[in-house]
C-alpha positions in Angstrom: -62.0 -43.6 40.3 -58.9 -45.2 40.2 -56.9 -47.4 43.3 -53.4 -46.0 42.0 -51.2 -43.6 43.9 -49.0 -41.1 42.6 -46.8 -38.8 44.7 -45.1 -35.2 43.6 -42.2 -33.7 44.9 -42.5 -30.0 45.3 -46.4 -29.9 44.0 -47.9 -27.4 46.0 -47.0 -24.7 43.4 -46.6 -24.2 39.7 -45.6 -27.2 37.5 -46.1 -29.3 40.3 -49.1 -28.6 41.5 -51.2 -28.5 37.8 -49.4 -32.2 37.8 -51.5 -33.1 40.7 -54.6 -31.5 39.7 -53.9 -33.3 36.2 -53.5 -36.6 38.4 -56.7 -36.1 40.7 -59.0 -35.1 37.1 -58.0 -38.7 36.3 -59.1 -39.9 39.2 -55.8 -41.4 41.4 -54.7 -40.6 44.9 -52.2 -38.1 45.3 -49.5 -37.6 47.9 -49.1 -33.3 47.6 -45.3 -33.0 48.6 -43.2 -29.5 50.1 -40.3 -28.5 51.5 -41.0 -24.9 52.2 -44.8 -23.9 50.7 -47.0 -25.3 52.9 -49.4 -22.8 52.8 -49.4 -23.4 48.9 -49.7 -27.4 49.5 -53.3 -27.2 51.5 -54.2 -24.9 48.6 -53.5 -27.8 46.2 -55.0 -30.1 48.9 -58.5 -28.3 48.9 -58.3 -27.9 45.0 -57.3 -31.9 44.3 -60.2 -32.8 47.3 -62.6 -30.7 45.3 -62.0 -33.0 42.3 -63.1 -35.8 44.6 -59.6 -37.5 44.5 -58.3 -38.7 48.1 -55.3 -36.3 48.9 -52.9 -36.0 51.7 -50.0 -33.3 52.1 -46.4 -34.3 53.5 -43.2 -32.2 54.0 -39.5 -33.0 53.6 -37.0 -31.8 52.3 -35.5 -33.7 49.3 -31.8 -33.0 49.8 -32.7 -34.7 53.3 -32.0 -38.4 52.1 -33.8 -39.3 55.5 -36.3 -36.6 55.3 -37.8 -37.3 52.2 -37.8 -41.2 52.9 -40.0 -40.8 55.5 -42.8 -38.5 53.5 -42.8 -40.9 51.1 -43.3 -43.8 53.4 -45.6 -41.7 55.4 -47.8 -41.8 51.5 -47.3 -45.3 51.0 -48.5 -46.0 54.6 -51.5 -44.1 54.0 -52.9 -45.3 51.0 -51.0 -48.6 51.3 -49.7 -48.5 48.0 -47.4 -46.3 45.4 -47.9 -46.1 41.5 -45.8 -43.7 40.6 -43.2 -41.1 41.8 -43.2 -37.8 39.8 -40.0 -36.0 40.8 -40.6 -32.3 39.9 -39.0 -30.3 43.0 -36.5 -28.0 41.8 -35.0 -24.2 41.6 -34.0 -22.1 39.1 -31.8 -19.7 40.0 -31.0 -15.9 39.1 -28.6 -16.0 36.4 -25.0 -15.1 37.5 -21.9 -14.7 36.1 -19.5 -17.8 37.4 -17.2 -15.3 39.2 -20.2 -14.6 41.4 -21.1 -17.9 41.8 -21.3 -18.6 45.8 -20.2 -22.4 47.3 -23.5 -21.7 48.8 -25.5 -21.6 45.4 -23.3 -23.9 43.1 -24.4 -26.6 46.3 -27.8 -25.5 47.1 -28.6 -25.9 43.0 -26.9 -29.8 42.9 -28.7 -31.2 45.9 -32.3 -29.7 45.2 -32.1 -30.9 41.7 -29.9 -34.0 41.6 -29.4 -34.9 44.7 -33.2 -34.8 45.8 -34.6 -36.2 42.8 -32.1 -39.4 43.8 -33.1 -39.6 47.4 -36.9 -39.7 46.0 -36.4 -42.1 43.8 -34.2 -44.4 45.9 -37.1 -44.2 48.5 -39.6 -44.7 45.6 -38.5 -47.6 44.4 -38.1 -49.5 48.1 -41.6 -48.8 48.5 -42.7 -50.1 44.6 -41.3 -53.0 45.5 -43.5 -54.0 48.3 -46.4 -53.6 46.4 -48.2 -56.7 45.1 -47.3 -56.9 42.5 -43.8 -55.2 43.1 -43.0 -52.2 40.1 -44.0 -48.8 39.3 -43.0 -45.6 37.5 -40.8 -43.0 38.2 -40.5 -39.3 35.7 -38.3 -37.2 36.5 -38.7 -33.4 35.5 -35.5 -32.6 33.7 -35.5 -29.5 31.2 -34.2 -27.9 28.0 -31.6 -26.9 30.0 -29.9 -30.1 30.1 -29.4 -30.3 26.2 -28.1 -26.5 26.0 -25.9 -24.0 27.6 -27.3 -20.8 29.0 -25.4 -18.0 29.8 -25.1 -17.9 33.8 -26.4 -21.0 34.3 -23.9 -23.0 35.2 -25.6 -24.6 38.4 -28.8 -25.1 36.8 -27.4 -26.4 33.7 -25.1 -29.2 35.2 -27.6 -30.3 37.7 -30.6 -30.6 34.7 -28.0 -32.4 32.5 -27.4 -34.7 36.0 -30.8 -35.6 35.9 -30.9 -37.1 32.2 -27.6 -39.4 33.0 -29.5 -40.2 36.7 -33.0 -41.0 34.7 -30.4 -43.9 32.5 -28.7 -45.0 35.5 -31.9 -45.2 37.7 -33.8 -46.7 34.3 -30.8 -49.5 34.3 -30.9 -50.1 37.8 -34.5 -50.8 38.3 -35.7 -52.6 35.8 -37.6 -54.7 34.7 -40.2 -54.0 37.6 -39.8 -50.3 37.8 -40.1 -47.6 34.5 -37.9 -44.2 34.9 -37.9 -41.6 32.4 -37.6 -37.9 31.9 -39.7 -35.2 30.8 -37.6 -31.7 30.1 -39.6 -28.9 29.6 -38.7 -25.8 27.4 -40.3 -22.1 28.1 -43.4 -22.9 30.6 -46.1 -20.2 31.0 -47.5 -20.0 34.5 -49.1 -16.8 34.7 -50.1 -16.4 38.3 -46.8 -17.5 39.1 -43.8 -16.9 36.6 -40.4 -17.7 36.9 -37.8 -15.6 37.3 -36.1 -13.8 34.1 -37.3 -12.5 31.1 -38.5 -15.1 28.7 -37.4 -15.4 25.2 -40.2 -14.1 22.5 -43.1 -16.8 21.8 -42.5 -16.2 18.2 -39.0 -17.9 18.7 -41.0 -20.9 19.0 -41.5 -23.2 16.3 -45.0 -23.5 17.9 -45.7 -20.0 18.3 -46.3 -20.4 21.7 -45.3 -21.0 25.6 -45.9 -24.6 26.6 -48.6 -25.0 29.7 -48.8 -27.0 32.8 -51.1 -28.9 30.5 -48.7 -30.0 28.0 -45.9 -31.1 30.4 -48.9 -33.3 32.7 -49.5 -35.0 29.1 -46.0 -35.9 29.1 -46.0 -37.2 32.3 -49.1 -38.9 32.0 -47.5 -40.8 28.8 -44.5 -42.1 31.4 -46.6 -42.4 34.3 -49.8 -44.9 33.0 -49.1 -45.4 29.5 -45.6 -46.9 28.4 -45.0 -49.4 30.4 -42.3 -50.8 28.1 -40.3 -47.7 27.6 -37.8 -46.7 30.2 -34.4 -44.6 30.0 -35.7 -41.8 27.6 -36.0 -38.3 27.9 -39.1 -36.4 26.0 -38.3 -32.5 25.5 -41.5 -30.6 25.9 -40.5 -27.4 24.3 -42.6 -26.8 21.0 -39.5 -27.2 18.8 -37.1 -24.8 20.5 -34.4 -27.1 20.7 -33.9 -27.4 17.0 -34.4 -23.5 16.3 -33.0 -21.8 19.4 -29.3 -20.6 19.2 -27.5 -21.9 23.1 -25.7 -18.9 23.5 -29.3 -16.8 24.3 -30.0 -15.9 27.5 
């Protein structure tokens, strides 16, 4: 078992919470974050405790600068320590057409995914650096999204693409104690809990296939204990589809 400490915005369902499972099979302490699922949370909670990994849950909400700050201190109060900071809270909305596109959207969109994922990692980092010794990682979930244009995606698009420039600027900023890099999925299968819209065929996949939980947690694994002299890049998790997909699809 291992001492380290990693906490995961939004991880009480879908990519989020097969990161803290991924986490707990490895044997580190995880903080199982939410803003709205908390029913979903003590799920993960019994499922990471049932891996024999110490677990707690805490609630915020991550376009609450204040908000989130405190459940992340509240972690790093409990376990007395924080590794690593996975920022994966995010939405994806339904696709719609920008003449549709509601104040109440466009800003709902930009402060779940850009703004919170800031706010985490500004908290984050205070906290790293009263560890002994001070530093850490931080890997923010990004996504293919930030490298293309989708039709009616405009929110999602702009924030994801937010996040890459954040993940330099953060990477920058915080060095040399602190890592920050970005993971950006492609088309994720999560069958007992799919996104919304239809995805695009698996056979327009270089690979042939969706890409699992699994394969993003490696990723994030990679950032998170294993490259402690990279910081500032980006690895797309997509099985090829950036280099075969044409932007204008759906």
């Amino acid at each position: 078992m291992s001492d380290k400490v990693v906490f995961i915005t939004g991880s009480g369902r879908r990519i989020g919470r097969d990161l803290a499972l991924g986490f707990a099979g490895r044997g580190w302490r995880v903080a199982i974050h939410y803003g709205h699922s908390a029913d979903r949370a003590e799920q993960t909670l019994r499922d990471v405790r049932a891996l024999g990994a110490e677990a707690i849950v805490v609630e915020g909400d991550v376009r609450n600068r204040e908000e989130i700050r405190r459940a992340i201190f509240a972690a790093r109060d409990h376990f007395g320590r924080l590794d690593v900071l996975v920022n994966n809270a995010g939405i994806y909305p339904e696709a719609t057409p920008i003449d549709e596109l509601s104040e109440e959207m466009w800003r709902e969109v930009i402060e779940t995914n850009l703004y919170g994922e800031f706010f985490a990692a500004q908290a984050a980092a205070e906290a790293m650096m009263l560890g002994d010794p001070p530093g850490g990682a931080i890997v923010n979930i990004s996504s293919l999204g930030a490298f293309q244009i989708w039709k009616n995606r405009i929110p999602y698009n702009v924030s994801k693409a937010g996040v890459r420039q954040l993940t330099l600027a953060l990477a920058r900023s915080l060095a040399p104690h602190i890592t920050v890099n970005s993971v950006a999925p492609g088309t994720i299968e999560i069958t007992d809990d799919p996104a919304p819209g239809k995805p695009l065929p698996a056979g327009g996949i270089p690979m042939r296939r969706y890409g699992t939980t699994d394969d993003i947690f490696r990723a994030v694994w990679f950032f998170a204990a294993e490259a402690s002299y990279i910081t500032g890049q980006t690895l797309i998790v997509d099985g090829g589809l950036n280099i075969a997909q044409e932007t204008s699809q759906e």
